[in-house]
N, C-alpha and C positions, 0 to 999 in steps of 0.2 A: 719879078724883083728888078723893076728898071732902074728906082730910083733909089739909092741905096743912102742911109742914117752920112751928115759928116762925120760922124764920130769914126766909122766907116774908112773912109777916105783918109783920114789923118791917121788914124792907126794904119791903116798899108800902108800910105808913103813915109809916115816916120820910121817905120820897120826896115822899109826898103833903105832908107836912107841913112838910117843908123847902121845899119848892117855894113853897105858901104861900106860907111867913113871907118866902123870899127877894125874893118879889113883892113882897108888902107894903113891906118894906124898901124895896130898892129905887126902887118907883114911886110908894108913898104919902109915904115921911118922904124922899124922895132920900138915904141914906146912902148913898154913894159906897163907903165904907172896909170894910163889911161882904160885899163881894164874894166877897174873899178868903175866909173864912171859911166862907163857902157855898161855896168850890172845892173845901174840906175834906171837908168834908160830904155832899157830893154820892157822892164814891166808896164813902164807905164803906159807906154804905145803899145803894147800887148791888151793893158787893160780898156784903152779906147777903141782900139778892133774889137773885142769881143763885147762890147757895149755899142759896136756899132752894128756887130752883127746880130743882137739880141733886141735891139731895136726897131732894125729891119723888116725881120721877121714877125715882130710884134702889128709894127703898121701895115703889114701885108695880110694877117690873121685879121685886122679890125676891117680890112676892104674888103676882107672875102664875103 
């Protein structure tokens, strides 16, 4: 599995990177209101990881 789906790639760094900022947000300026927003967010990068991971694994079965 060298070469991994982007779908892959954009779901972990948007994860990584939503997580972050939602941190930040939250615990350094206390914005309360921008929760929601991150509940958004949160699926959708979730749903492109696991589409990258089902991906993957698909074109690694078709090479075998």
């Amino acid at each position: 599995m060298k070469n991994f789906h982007p779908f892959f790639t954009i779901g972990t760094l948007g994860m990584i990177v939503i997580a972050c900022l939602h941190m930040f947000l939250a615990v350094g300026l206390s914005l309360t209101s921008m929760h929601t927003t991150f509940f958004v967010l949160y699926p959708i990068f979730l749903t492109f990881l696991i589409l990258g991971v089902v991906l993957t694994v698909k074109d690694k079965k078709t090479l075998v």
